[in-house]
C-alpha positions, 0 to 999 in steps of 0.5 A, a space after each residue: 434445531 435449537 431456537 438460539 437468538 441470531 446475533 445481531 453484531 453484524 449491524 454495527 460490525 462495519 467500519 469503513 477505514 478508506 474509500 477511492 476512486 481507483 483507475 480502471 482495472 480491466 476485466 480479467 485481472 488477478 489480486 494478490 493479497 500479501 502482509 509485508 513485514 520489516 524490522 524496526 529502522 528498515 527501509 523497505 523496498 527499493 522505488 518500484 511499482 505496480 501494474 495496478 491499484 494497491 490498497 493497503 492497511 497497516 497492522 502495526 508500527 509505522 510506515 513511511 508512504 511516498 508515491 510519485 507526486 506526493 508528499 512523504 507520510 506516516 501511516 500508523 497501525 490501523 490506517 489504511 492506504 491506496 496507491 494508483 499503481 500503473 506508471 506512479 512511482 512508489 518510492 517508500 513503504 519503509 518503517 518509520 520507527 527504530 524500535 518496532 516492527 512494521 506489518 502491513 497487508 496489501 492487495 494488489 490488481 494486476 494484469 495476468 501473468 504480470 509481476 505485480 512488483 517491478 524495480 526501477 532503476 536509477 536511470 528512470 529515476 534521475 529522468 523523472 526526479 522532477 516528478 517527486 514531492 519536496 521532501 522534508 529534510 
């Protein structure tokens, strides 16, 4: 057995990029971690949800964020995300730059043996277009 130095990097190793308070996920529940990835100018997925809390982190380019209740955002390479899954809508997750690809990672909690993704359709969403943040023109 050598006598090598133990690294001490692990000391300042951790850097916290978000902290929530989620709604309760029950016991039971499977994760699902997935890296999503749209050309540049893509507009992502349709509006759907999740069963559960998604938490998220952009690797690179933009991404245009919308869920139900919330303005529009732009979340950047390096920032992280959260959305509360369950009934909120989430209408955007698109890239926001023509000329970039766009890669996030996210992690999804769900209920087993249900979709971890479910579209809505226009229906639901004329019922519920109250519910969308005013959006910048």
């Amino acid at each position: 057995m050598t006598d090598k130095p133990r690294s001490t990097a692990w000391q300042t190793a951790l850097t916290v990029l978000q902290e929530a308070q989620p709604p309760f996920i029950p016991e039971g529940a499977q994760a699902v971690t997935a890296v999503i990835e749209y050309p540049p100018g893509d507009p992502g997925a349709p509006p759907h949800r999740h069963p559960g809390p998604a938490f998220g982190f952009v690797l690179e380019g933009e991404m245009v964020l919308e869920i139900e209740g919330e303005p529009e955002r732009v979340v950047r390479a390096g920032e992280a995300f959260w959305e509360p899954g369950g009934d909120a809508i989430h209408y955007q997750d698109g890239n926001n730059r023509d000329d970039v690809p766009l890669r996030f990672t996210v992690t999804m909690f769900g209920a087993p043996g249900q979709p971890m993704f479910t579209l809505v359709d226009e229906e639901e969403l004329a019922q519920r277009k109250d519910r969308r943040a005013a959006r910048a023109s």
